[in-house]
PDB file of N, CA, C and O in Angstrom:
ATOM      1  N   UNK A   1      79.523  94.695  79.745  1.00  0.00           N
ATOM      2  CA  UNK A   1      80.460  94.216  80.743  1.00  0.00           C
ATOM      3  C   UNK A   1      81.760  95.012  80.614  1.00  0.00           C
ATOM      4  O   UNK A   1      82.320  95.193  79.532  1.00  0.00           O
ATOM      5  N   UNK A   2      82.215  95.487  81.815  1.00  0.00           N
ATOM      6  CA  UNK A   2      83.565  96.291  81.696  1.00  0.00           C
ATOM      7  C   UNK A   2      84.779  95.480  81.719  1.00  0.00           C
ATOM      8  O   UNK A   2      84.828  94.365  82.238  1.00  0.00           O
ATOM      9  N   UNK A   3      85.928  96.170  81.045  1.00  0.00           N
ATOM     10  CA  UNK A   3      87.099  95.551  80.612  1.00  0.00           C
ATOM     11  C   UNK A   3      87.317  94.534  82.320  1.00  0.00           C
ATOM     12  O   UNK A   3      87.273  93.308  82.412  1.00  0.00           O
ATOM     13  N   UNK A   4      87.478  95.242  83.138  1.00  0.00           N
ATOM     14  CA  UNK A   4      87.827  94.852  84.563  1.00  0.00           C
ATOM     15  C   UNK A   4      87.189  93.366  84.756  1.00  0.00           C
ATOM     16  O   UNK A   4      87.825  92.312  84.781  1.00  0.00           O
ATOM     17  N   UNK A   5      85.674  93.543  84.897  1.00  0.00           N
ATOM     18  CA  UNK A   5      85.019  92.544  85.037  1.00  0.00           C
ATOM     19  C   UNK A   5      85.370  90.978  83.807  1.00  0.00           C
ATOM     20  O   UNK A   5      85.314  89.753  83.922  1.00  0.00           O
ATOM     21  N   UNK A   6      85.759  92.059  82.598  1.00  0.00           N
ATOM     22  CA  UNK A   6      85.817  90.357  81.571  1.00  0.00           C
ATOM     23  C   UNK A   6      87.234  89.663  81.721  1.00  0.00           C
ATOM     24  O   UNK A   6      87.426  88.468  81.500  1.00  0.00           O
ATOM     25  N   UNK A   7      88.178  90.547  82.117  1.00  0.00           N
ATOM     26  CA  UNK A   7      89.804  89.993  82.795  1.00  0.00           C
ATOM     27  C   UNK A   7      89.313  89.263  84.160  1.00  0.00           C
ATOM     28  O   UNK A   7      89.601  88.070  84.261  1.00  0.00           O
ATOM     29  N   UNK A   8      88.622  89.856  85.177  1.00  0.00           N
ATOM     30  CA  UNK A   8      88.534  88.861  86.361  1.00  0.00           C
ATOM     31  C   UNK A   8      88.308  87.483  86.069  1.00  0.00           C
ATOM     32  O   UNK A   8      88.877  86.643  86.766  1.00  0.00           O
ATOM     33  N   UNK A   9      87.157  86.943  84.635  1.00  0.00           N
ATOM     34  CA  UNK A   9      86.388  86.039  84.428  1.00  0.00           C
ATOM     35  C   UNK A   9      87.258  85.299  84.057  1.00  0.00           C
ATOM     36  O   UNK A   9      87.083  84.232  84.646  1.00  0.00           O
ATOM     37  N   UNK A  10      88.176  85.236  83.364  1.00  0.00           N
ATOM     38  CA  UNK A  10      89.465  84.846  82.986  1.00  0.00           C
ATOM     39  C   UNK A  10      90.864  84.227  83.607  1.00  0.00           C
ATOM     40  O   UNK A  10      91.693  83.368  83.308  1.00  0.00           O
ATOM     41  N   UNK A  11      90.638  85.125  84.585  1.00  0.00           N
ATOM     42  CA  UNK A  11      92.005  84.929  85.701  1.00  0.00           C
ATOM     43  C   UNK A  11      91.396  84.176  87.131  1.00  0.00           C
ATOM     44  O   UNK A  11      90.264  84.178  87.616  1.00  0.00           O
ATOM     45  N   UNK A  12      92.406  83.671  87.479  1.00  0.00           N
ATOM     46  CA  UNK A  12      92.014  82.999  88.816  1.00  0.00           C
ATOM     47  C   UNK A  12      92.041  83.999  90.213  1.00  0.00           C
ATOM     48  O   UNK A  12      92.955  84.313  90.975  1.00  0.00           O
ATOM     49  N   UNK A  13      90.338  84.399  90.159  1.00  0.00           N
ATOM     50  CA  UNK A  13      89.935  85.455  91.243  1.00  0.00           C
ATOM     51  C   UNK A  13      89.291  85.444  92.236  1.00  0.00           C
ATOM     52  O   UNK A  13      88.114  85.091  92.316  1.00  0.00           O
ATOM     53  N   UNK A  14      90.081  85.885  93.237  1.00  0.00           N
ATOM     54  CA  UNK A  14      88.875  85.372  94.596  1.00  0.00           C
ATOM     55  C   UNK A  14      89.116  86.577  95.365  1.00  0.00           C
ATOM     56  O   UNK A  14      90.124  87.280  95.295  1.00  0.00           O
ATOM     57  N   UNK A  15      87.719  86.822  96.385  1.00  0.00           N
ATOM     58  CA  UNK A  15      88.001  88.302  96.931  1.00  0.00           C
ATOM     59  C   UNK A  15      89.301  87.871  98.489  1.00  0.00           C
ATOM     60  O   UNK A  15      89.790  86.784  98.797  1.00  0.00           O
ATOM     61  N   UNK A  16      89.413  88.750  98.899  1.00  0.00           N
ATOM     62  CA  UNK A  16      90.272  88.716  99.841  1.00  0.00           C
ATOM     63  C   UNK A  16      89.705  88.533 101.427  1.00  0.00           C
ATOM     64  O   UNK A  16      88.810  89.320 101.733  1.00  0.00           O
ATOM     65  N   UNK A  17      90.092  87.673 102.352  1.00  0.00           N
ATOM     66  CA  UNK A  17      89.718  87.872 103.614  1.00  0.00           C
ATOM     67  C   UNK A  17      90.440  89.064 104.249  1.00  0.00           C
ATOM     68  O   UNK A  17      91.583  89.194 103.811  1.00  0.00           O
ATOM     69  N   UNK A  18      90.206  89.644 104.836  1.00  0.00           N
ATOM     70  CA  UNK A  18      91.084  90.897 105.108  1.00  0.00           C
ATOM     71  C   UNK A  18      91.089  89.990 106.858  1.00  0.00           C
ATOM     72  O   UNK A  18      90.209  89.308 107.383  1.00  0.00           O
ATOM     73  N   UNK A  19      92.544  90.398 107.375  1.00  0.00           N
ATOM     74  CA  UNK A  19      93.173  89.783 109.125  1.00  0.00           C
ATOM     75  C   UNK A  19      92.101  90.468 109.738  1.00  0.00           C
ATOM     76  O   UNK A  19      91.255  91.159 109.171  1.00  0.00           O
ATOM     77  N   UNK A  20      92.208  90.215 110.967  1.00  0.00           N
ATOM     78  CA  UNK A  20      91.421  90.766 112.179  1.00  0.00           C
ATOM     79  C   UNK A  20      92.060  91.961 112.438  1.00  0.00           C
ATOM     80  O   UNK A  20      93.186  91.500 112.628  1.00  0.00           O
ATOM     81  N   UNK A  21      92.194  93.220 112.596  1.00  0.00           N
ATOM     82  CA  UNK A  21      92.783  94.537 113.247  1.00  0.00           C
ATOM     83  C   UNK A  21      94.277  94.203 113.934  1.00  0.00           C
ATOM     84  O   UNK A  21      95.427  94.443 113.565  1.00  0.00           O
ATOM     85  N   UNK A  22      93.659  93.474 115.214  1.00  0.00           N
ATOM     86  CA  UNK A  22      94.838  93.338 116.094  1.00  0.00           C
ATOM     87  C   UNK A  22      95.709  92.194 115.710  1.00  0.00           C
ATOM     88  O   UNK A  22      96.670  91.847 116.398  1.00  0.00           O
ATOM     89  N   UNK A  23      95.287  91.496 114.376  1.00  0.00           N
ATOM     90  CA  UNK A  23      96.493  90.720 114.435  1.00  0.00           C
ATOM     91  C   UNK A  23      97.615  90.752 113.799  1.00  0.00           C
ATOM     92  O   UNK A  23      98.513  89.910 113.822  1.00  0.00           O
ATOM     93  N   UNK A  24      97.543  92.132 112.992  1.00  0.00           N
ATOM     94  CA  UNK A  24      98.674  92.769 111.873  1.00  0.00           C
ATOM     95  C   UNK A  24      99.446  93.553 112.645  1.00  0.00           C
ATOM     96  O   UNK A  24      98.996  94.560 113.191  1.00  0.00           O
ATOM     97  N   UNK A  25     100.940  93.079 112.785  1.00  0.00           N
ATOM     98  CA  UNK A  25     101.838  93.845 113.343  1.00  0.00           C
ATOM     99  C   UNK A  25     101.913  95.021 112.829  1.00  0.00           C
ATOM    100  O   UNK A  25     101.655  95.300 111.658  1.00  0.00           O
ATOM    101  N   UNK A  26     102.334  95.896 113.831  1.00  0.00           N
ATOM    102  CA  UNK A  26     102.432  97.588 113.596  1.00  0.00           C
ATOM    103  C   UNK A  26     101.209  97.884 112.799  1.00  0.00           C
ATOM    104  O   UNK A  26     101.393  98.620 111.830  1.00  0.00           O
ATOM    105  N   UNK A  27     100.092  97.491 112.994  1.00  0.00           N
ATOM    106  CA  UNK A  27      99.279  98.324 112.490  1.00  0.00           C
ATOM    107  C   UNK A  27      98.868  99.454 112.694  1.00  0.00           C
ATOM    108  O   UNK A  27      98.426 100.169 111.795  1.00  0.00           O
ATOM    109  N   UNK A  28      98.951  99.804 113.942  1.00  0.00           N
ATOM    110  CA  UNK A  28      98.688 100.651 114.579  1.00  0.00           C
ATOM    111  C   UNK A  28      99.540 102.136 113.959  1.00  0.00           C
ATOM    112  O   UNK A  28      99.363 103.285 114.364  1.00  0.00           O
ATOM    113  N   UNK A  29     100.363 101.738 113.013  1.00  0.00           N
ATOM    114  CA  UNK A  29     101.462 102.770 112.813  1.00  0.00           C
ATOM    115  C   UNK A  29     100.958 102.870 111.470  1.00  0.00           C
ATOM    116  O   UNK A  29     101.818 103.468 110.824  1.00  0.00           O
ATOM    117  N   UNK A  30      99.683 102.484 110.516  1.00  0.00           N
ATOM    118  CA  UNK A  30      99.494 103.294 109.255  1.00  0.00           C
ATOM    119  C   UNK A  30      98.092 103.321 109.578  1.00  0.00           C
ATOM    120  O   UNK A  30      97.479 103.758 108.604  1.00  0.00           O
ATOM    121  N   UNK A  31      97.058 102.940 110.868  1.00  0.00           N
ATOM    122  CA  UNK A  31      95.575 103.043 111.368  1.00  0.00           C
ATOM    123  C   UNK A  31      95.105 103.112 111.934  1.00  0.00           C
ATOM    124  O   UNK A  31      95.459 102.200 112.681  1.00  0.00           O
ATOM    125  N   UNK A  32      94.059 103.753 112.529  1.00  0.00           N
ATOM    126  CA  UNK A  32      93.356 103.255 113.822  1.00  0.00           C
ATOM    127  C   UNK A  32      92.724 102.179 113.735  1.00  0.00           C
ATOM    128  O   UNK A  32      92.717 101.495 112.712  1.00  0.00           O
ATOM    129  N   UNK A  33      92.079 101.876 114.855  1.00  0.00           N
ATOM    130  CA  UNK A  33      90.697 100.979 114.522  1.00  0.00           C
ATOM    131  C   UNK A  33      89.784 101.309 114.034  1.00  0.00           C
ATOM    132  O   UNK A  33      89.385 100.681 113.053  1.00  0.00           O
ATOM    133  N   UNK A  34      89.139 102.331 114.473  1.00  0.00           N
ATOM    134  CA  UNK A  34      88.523 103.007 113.650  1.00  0.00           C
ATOM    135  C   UNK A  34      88.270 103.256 112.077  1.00  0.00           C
ATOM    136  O   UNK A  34      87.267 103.164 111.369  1.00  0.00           O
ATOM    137  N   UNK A  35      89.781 103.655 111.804  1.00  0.00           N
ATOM    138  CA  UNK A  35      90.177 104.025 110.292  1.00  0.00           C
ATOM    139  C   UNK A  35      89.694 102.769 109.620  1.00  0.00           C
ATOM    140  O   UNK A  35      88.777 102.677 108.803  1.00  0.00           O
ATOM    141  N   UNK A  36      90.813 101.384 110.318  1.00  0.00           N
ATOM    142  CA  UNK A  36      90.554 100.064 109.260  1.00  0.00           C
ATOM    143  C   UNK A  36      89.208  99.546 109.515  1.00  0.00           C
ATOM    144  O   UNK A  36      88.933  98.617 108.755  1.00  0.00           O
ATOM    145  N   UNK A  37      88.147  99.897 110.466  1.00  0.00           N
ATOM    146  CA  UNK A  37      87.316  99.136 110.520  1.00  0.00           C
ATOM    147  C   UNK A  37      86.309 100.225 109.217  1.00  0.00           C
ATOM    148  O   UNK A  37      85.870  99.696 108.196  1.00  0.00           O
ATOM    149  N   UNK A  38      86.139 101.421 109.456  1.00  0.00           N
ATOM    150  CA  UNK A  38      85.733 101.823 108.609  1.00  0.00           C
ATOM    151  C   UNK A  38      86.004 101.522 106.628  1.00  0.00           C
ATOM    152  O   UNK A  38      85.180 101.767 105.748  1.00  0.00           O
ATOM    153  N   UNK A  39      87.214 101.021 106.477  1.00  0.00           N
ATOM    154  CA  UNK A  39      87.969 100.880 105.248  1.00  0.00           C
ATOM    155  C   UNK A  39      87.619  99.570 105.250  1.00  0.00           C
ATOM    156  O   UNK A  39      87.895  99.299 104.082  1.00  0.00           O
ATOM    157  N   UNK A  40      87.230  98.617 105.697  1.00  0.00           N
ATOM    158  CA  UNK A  40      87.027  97.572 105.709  1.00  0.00           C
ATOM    159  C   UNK A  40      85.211  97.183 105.348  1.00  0.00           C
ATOM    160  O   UNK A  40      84.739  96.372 104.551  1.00  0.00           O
ATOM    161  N   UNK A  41      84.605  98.030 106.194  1.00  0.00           N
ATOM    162  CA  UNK A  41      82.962  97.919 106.062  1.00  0.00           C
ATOM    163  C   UNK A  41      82.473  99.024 105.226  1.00  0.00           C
ATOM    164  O   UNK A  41      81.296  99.380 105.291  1.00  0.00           O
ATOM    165  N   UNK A  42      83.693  99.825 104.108  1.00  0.00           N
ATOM    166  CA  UNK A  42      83.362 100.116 102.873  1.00  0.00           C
ATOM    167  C   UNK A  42      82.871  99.476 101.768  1.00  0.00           C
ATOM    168  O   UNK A  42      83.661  98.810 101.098  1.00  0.00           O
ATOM    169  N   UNK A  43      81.475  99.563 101.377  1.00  0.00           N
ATOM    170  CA  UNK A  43      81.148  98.194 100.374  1.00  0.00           C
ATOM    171  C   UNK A  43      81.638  99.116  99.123  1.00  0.00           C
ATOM    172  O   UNK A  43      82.058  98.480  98.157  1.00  0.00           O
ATOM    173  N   UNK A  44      81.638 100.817  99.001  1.00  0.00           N
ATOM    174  CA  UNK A  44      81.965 101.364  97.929  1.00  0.00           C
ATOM    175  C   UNK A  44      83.401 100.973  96.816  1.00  0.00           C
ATOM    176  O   UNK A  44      83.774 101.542  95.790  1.00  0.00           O
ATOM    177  N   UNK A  45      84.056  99.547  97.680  1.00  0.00           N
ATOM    178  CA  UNK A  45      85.434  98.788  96.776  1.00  0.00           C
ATOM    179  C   UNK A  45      85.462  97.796  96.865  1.00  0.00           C
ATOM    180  O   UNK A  45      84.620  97.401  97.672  1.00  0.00           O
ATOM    181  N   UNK A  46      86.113  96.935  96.377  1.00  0.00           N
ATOM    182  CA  UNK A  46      86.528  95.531  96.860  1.00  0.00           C
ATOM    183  C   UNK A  46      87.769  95.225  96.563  1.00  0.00           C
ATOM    184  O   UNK A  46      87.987  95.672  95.437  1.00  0.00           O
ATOM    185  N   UNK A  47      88.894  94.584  97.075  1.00  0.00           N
ATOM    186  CA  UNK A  47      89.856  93.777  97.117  1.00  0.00           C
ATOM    187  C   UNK A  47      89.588  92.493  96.656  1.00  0.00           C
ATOM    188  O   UNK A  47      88.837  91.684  97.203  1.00  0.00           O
ATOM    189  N   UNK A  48      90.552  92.245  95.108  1.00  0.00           N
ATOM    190  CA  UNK A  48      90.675  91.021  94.946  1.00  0.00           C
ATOM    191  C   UNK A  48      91.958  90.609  94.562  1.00  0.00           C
ATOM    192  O   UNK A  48      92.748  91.492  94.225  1.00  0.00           O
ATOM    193  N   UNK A  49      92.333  89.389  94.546  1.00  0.00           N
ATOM    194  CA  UNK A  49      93.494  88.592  94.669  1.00  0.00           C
ATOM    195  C   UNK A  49      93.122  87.860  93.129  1.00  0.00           C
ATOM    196  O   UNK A  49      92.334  86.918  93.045  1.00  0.00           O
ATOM    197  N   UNK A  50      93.901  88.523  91.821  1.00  0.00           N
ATOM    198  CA  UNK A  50      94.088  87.423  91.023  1.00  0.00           C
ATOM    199  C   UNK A  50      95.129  86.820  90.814  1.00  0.00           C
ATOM    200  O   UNK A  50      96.141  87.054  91.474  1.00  0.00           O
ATOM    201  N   UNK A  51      95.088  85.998  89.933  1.00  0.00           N
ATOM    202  CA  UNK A  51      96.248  84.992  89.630  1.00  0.00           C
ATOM    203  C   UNK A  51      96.205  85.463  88.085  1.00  0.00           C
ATOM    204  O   UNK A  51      95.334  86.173  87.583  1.00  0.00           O
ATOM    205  N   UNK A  52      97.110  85.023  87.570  1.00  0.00           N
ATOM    206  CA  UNK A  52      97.865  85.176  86.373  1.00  0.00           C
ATOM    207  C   UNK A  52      99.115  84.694  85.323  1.00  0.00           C
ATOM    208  O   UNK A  52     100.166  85.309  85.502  1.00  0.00           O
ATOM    209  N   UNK A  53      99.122  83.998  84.595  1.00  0.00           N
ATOM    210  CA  UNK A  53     100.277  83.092  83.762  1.00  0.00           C
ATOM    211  C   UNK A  53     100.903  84.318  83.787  1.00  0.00           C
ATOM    212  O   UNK A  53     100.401  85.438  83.693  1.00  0.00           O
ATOM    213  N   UNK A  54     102.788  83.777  84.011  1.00  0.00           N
ATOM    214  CA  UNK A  54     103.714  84.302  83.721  1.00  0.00           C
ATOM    215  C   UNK A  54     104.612  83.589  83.230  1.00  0.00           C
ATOM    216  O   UNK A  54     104.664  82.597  83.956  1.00  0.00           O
ATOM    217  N   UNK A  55     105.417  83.491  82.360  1.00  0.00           N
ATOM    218  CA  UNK A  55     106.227  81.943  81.829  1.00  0.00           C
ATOM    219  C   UNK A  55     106.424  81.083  82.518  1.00  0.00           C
ATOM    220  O   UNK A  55     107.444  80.514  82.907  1.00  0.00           O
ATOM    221  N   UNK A  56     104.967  80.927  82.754  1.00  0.00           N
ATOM    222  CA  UNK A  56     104.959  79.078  82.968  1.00  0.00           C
ATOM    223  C   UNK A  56     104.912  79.464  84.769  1.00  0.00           C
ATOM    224  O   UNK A  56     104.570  78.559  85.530  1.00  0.00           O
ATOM    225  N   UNK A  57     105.122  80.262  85.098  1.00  0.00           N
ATOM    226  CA  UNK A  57     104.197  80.414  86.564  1.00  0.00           C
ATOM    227  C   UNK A  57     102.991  81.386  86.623  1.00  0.00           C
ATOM    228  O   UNK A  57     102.626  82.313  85.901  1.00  0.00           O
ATOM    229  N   UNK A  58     102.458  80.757  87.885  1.00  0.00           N
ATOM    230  CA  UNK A  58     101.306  81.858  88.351  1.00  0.00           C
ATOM    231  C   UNK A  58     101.736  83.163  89.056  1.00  0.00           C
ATOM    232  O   UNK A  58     102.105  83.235  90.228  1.00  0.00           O
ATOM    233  N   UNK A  59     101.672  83.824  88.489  1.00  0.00           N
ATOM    234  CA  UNK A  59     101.817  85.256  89.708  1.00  0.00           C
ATOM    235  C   UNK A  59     100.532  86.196  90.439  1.00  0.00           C
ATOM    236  O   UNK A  59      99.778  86.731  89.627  1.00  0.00           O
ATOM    237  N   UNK A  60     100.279  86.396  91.708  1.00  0.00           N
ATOM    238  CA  UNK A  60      99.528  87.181  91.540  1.00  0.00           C
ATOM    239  C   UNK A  60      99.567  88.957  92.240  1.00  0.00           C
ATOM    240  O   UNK A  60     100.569  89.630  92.484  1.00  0.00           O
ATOM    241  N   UNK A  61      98.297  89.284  92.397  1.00  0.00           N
ATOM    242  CA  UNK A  61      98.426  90.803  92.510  1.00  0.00           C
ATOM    243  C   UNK A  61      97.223  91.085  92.883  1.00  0.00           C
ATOM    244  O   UNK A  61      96.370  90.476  92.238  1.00  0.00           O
ATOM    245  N   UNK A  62      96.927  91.612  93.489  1.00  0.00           N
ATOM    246  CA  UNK A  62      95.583  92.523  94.281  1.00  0.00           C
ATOM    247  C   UNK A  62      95.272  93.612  93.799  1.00  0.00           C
ATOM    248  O   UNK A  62      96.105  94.513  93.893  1.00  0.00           O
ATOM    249  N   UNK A  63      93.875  93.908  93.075  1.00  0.00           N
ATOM    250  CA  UNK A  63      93.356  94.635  93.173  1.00  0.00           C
ATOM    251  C   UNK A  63      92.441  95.465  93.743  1.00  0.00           C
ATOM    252  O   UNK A  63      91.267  95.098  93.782  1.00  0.00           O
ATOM    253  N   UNK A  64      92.732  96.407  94.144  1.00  0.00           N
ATOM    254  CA  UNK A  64      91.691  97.141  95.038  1.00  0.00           C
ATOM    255  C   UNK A  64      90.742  98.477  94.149  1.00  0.00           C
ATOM    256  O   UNK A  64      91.077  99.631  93.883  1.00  0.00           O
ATOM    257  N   UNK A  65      89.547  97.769  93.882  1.00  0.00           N
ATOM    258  CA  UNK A  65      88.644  98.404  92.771  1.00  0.00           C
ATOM    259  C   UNK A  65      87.485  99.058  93.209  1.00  0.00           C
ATOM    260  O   UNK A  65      87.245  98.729  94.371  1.00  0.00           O
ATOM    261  N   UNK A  66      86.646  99.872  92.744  1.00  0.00           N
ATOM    262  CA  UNK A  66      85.383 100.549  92.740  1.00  0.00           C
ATOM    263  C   UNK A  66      84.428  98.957  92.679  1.00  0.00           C
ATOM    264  O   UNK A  66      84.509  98.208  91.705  1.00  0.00           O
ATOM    265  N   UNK A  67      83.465  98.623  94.031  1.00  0.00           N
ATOM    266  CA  UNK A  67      82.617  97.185  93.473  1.00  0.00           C
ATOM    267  C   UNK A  67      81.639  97.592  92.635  1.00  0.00           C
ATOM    268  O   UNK A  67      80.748  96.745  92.581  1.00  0.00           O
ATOM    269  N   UNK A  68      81.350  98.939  91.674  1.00  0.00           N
ATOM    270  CA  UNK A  68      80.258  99.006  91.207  1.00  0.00           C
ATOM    271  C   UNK A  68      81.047  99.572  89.611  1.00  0.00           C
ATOM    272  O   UNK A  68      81.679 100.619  89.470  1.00  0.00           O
ATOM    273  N   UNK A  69      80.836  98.773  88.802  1.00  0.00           N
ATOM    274  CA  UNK A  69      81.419  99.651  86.996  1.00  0.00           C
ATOM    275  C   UNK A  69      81.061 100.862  87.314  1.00  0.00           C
ATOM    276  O   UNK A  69      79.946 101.309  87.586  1.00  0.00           O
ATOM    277  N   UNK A  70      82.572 101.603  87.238  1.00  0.00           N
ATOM    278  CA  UNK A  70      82.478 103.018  87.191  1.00  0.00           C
ATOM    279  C   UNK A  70      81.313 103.759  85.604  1.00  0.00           C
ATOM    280  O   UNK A  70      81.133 103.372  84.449  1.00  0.00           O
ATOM    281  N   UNK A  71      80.950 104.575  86.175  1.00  0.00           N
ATOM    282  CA  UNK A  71      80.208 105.118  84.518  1.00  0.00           C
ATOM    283  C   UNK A  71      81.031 106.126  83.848  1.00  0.00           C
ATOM    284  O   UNK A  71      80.649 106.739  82.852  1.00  0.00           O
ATOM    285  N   UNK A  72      82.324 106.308  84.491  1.00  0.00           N
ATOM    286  CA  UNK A  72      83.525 106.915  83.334  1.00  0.00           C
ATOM    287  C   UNK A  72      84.399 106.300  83.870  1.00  0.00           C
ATOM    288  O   UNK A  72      84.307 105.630  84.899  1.00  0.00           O
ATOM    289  N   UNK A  73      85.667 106.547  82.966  1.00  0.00           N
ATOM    290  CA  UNK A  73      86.823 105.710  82.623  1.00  0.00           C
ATOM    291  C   UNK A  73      87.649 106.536  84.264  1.00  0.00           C
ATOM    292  O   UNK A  73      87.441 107.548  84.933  1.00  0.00           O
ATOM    293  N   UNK A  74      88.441 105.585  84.290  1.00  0.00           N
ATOM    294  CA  UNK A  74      89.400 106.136  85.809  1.00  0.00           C
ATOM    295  C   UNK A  74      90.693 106.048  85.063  1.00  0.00           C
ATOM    296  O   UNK A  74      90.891 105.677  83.906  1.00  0.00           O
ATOM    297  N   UNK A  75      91.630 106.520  86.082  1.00  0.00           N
ATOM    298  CA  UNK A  75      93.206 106.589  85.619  1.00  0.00           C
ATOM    299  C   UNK A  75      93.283 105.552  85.916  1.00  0.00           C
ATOM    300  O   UNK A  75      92.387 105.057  86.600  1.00  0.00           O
ATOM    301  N   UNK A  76      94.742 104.573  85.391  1.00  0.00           N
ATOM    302  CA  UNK A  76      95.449 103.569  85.827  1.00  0.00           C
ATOM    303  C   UNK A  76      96.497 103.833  86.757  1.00  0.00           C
ATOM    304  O   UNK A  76      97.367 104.657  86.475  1.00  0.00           O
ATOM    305  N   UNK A  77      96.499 103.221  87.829  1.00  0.00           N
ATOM    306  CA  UNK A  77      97.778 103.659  88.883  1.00  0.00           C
ATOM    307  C   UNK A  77      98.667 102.834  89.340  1.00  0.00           C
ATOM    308  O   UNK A  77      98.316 102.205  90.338  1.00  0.00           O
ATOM    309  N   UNK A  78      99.695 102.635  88.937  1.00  0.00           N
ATOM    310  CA  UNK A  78     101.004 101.859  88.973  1.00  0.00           C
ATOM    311  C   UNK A  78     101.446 102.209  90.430  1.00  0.00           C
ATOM    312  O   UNK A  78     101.379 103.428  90.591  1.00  0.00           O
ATOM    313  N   UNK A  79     101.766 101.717  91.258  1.00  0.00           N
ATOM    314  CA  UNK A  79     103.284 101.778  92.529  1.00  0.00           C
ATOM    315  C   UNK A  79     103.014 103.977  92.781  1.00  0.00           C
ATOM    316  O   UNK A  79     104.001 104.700  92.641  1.00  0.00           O
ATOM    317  N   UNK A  80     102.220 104.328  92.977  1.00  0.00           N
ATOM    318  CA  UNK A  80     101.329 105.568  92.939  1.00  0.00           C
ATOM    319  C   UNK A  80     101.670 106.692  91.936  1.00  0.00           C
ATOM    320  O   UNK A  80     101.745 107.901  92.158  1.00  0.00           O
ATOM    321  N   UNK A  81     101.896 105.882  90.546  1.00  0.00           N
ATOM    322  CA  UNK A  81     102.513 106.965  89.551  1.00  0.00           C
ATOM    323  C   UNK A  81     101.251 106.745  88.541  1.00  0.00           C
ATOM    324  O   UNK A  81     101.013 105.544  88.407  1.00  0.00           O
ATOM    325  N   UNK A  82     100.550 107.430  87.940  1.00  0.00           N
ATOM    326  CA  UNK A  82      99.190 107.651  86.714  1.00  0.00           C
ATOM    327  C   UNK A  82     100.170 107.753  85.727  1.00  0.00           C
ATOM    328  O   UNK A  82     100.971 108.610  85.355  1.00  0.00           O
ATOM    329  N   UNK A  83      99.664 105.890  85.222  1.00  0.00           N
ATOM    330  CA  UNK A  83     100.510 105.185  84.211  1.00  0.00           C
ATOM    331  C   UNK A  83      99.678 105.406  82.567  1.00  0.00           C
ATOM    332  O   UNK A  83     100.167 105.144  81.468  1.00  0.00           O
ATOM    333  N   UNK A  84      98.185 106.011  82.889  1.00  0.00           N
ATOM    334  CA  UNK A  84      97.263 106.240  82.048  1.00  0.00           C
ATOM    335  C   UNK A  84      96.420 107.147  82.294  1.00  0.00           C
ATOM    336  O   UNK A  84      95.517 106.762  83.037  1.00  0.00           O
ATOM    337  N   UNK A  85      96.346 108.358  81.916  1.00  0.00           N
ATOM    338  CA  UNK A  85      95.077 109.331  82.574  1.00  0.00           C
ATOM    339  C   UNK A  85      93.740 109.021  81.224  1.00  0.00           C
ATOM    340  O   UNK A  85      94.000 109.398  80.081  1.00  0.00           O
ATOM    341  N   UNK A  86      93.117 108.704  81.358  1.00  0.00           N
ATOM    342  CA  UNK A  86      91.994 108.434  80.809  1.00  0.00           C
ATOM    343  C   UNK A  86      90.511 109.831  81.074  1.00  0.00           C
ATOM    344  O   UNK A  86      89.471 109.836  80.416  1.00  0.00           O
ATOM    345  N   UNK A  87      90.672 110.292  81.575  1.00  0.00           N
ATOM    346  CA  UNK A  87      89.885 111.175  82.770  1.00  0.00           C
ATOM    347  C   UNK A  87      89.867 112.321  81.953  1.00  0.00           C
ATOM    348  O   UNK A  87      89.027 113.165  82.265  1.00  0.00           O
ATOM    349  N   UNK A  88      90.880 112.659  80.587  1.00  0.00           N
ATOM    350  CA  UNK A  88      90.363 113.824  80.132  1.00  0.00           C
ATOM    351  C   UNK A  88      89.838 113.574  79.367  1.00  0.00           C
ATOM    352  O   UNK A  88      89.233 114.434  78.727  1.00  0.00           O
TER     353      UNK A  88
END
């Protein structure tokens, strides 16, 4: 079982409903339809929503992951900065 998978089991995780296209304002200004419908009926990831103790609150955070255990290690990516290169 990968690190990823034994933290989900742990934390309060549920996958994400993703909106309908047209009902996200300005979407149109980072997608097509096309684009999100394709990014959407990608089974190659999944989006999930965990939860997580933080002193004494829940916080959470979305991950958007590979749905299949990678068979090598990936980088870690912070706010789009490689907080861990693992990869060499």
């Amino acid at each position: 079982m990968s690190w990823f998978v034994a933290a989900l089991l742990f934390l309060n995780a549920e996958t994400v409903k993703i909106p309908d296209y047209k009902s996200v304002p300005h979407i149109g200004s980072y997608a097509t339809q096309a684009e999100f419908d394709a990014a959407l009926n990608d089974t190659r990831f999944r989006l999930t929503r965990v939860g997580y103790p933080s002193d004494g609150l829940t916080v959470f955070a979305y991950v958007y992951a590979p749905a299949e255990t990678p068979k090598s290690k990936l980088p870690m990516i912070r706010d789009g900065v490689v907080m861990r290169d693992h990869t060499n």
